[in-house]
N, C-alpha and C positions, 0 to 999 in steps of 0.2 A: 867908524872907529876901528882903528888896527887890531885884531885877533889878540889877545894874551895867549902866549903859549909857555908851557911850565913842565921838570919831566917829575915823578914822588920817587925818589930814590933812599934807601936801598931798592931796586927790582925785583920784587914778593910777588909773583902772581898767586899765592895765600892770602897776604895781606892785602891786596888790590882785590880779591873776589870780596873781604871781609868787610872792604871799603866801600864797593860799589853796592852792595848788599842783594838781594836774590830778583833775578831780572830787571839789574840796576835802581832798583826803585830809591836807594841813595840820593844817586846823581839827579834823578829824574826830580825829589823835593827840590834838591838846592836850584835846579833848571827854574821850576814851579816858584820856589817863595824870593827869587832876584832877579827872578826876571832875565835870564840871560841862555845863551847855546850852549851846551859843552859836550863837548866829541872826545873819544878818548881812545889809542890805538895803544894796547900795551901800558904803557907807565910814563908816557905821553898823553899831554892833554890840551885843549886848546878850548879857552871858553870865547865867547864872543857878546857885549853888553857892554853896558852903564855900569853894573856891579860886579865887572869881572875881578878885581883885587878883592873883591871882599869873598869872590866865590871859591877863588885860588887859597885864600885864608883859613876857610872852612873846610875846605878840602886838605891841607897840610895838617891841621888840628885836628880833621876824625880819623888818617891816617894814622898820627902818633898814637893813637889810641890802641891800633891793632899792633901796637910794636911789641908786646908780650899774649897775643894770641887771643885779644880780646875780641868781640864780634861790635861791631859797629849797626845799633838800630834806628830806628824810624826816631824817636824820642830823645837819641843821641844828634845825630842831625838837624833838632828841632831846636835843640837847647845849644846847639854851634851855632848855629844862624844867630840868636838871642844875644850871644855874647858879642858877636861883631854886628849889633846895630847900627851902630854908629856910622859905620861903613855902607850899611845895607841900606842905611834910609828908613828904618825900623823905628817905632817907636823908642825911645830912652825909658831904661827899668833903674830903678834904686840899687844903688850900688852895695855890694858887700862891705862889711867891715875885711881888709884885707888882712890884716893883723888876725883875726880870729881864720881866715882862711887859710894864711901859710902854716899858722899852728897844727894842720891837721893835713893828715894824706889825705881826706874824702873818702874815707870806706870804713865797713862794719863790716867784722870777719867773724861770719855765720858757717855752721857746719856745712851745708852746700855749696860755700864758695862766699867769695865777695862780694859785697851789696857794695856799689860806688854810686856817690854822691855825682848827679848830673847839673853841672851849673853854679855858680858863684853862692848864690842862695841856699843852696842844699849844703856845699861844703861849709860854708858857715854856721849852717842847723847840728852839721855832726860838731863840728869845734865846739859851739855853745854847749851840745849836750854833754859831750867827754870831759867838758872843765867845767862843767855845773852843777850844784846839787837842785838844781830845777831849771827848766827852760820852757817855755813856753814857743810854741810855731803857730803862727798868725796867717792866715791865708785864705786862698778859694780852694774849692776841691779842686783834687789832682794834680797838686802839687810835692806828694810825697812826704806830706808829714806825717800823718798815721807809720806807712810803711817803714821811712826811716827812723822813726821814735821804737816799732819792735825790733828793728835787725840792732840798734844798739841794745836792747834790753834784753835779748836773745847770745848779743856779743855778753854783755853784762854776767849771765849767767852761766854760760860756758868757763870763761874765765875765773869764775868764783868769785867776783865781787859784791853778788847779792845772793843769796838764799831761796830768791822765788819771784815770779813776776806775776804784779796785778792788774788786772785790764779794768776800769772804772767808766762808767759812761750812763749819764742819767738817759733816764728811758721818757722822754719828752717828745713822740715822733708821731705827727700827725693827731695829734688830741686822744690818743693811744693810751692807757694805766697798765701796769704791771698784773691787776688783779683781773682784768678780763681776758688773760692771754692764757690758753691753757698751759699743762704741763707744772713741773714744780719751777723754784726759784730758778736753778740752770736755764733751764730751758724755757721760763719768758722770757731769759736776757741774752741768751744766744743769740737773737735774730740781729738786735741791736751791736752786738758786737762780730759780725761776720768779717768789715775787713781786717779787724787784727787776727782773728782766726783764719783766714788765708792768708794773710802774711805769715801769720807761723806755720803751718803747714810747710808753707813755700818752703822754709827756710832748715827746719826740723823734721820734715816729715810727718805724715799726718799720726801713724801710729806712737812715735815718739810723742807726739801734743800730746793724745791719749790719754799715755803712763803717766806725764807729767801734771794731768788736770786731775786725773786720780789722786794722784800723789801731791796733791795738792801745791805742787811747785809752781805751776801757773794756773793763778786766783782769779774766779768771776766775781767782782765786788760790785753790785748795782751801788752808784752815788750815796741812795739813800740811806742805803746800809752800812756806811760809811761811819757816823757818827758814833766818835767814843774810842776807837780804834786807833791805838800807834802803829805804824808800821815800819820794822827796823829791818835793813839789810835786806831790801825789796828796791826793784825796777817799777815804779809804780807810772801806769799811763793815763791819763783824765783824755777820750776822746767827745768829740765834739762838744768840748766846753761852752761853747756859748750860749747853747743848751740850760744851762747852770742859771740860778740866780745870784747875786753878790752873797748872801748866808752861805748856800752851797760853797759857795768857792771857798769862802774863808775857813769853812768846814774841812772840806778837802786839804788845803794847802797847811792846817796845822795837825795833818796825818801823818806829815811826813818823818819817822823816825833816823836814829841813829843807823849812817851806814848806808840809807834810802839814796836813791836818784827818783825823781820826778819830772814828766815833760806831760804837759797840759797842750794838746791841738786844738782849734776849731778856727770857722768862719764866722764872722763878727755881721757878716754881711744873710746871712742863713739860718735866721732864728726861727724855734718853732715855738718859745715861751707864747703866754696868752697876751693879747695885746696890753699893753700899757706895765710889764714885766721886764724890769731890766735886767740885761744881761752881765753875769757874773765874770764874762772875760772880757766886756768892754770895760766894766766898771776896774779891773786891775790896771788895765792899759795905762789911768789914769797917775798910778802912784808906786808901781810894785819897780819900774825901768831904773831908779838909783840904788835899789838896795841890793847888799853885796850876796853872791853866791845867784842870786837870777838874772837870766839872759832872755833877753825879746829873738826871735828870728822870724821875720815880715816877709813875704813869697804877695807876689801880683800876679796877673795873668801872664806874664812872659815866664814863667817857673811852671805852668801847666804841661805836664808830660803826656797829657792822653791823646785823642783824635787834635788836630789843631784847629776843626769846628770848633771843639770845647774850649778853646783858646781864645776863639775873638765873638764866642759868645759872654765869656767872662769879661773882655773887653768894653763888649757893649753896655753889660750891666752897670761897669766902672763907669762908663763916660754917661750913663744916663744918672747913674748917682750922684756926680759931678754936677750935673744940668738942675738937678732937684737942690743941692744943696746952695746952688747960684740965684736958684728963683724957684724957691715952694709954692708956687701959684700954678708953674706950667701945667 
């Protein structure tokens, strides 16, 4: 098969180091996940494969990325690949609502800079959440809905449209109680709440969270301590909902006061209620998708931004759960 050869122009050798990323390791995935050669002398390139239009694709698309000094990563690469499946021979992932995607640039503008949304999927979780007063993100881990639910609640509060952000997240983790964890209430529900607590950190800095937990402007509300409570002119987050029973949820989801935004994450797939316990985020899936002011946003294994182990072990768990639900004998 005849070499593609292609030049990336403007000629940035800035943006060509920012492209290739640190001792190429860029070029060397897209090489890895298409299966193809690619040589590159300057801002000249020449791949050599089966999937060489889809690798020249991928490569002009992580490009445009660095055109205002952006750095191009391992997860960025990961999620270009993803979007030209088609091409690549890839698995097919559910496609975006694209209407909700052109509504929105894909970013959350956080005091340390911009969180951008990686991926069709993602930029539809920020649309759904900017034009909703609730959304829910459905998915496996590492797909970025925890993270992107705080950089908008983090935007959210910057800009003054709520008064204070609450992190909610029942403490159901390994057959675990609140009353055998030492320390006072903060600090049983700290452990369960650490990735929004690094995401804000990230985002804020850690002494700023601080002042702000102090100051009560970002609220530790264990689930349970929820009931009874309005909550007006708050970013309020429900993580690992599936977690939750149907009562919980219904609990939760009528806190929401005047002014409130709300986004509910979890995996449907990752329960740790006791067996024969149903789950409070399956159970909504069922009937909450036509009413107005809430928004579903669905993430699969192709939306996994972490190691891409993590990727096609998520895979695997999908296609065995698939297998189980074809023939409950296997």
């Amino acid at each position: 098969m005849k070499p593609l050869d292609f030049a990336l122009e403007p000629e940035d050798n800035a943006r060509l180091a920012r492209l290739c990323g640190p001792l190429d390791q860029n070029l060397k995935l897209v090489e890895q996940r298409l299966g193809v050669g690619l040589r590159r002398r300057g801002h000249q390139f020449r791949i050599e494969g089966g999937r060489a239009t889809a690798a020249e694709q991928v490569l002009r698309d992580l490009f445009a990325l660095t055109d205002k000094g952006g750095d191009v990563d391992l997860p960025d690469v990961h999620l270009a690949l993803r979007e030209h499946e088609d091409n690549a021979g890839l698995p097919t992932q559910r496609a975006a609502d694209p209407r909700a995607v052109e509504s929105n640039d894909g970013v959350a503008r956080v005091p340390r800079g911009l969180i951008r949304a990686r991926g069709p999927h993602q930029k539809q979780y920020l649309a759904n959440i900017h034009a909703n007063d609730l959304t829910f993100g459905v998915g496996p881990a590492g797909t970025g809905k925890t993270y992107l639910a705080v950089a908008c609640a983090v935007e959210a509060l910057q800009t003054e449209r709520v008064r204070r952000i609450v992190l909610v997240r029942p403490a159901v983790e390994a057959g675990e109680r609140l009353g055998f964890l030492p320390g006072d209430l903060t600090q049983k529900v700290d452990p369960y709440l650490r990735p929004m607590y690094d995401a804000l950190y990230e985002m804020l800095g850690f002494d700023r969270v601080a002042r702000l937990i102090e100051r009560n402007v970002i609220e530790v509300a264990p689930l349970a301590f929820m009931r009874g409570r309005s909550l007006n002119e708050s970013f309020i987050i429900l993580d690992e909902a599936q977690n939750t029973t149907p009562e919980q949820m219904k609990m939760f989801l009528t806190r929401i006061g005047f002014g409130s935004h709300a986004v509910v994450t979890g995996d449907v797939t990752q329960t740790d209620l006791p067996m024969g316990r149903p789950s409070g985020l399956r159970h909504v899936l069922d009937f909450l998708r036509d009413v107005q002011g809430v928004a579903f946003s669905f993430f699969d294994a192709g939306d996994v931004v972490r190691h891409p182990l993590v990727q096609r072990i998520v895979m695997a768990y999908e296609a065995h759960a698939a297998r189980m639900e074809q023939d409950p004998q296997r």
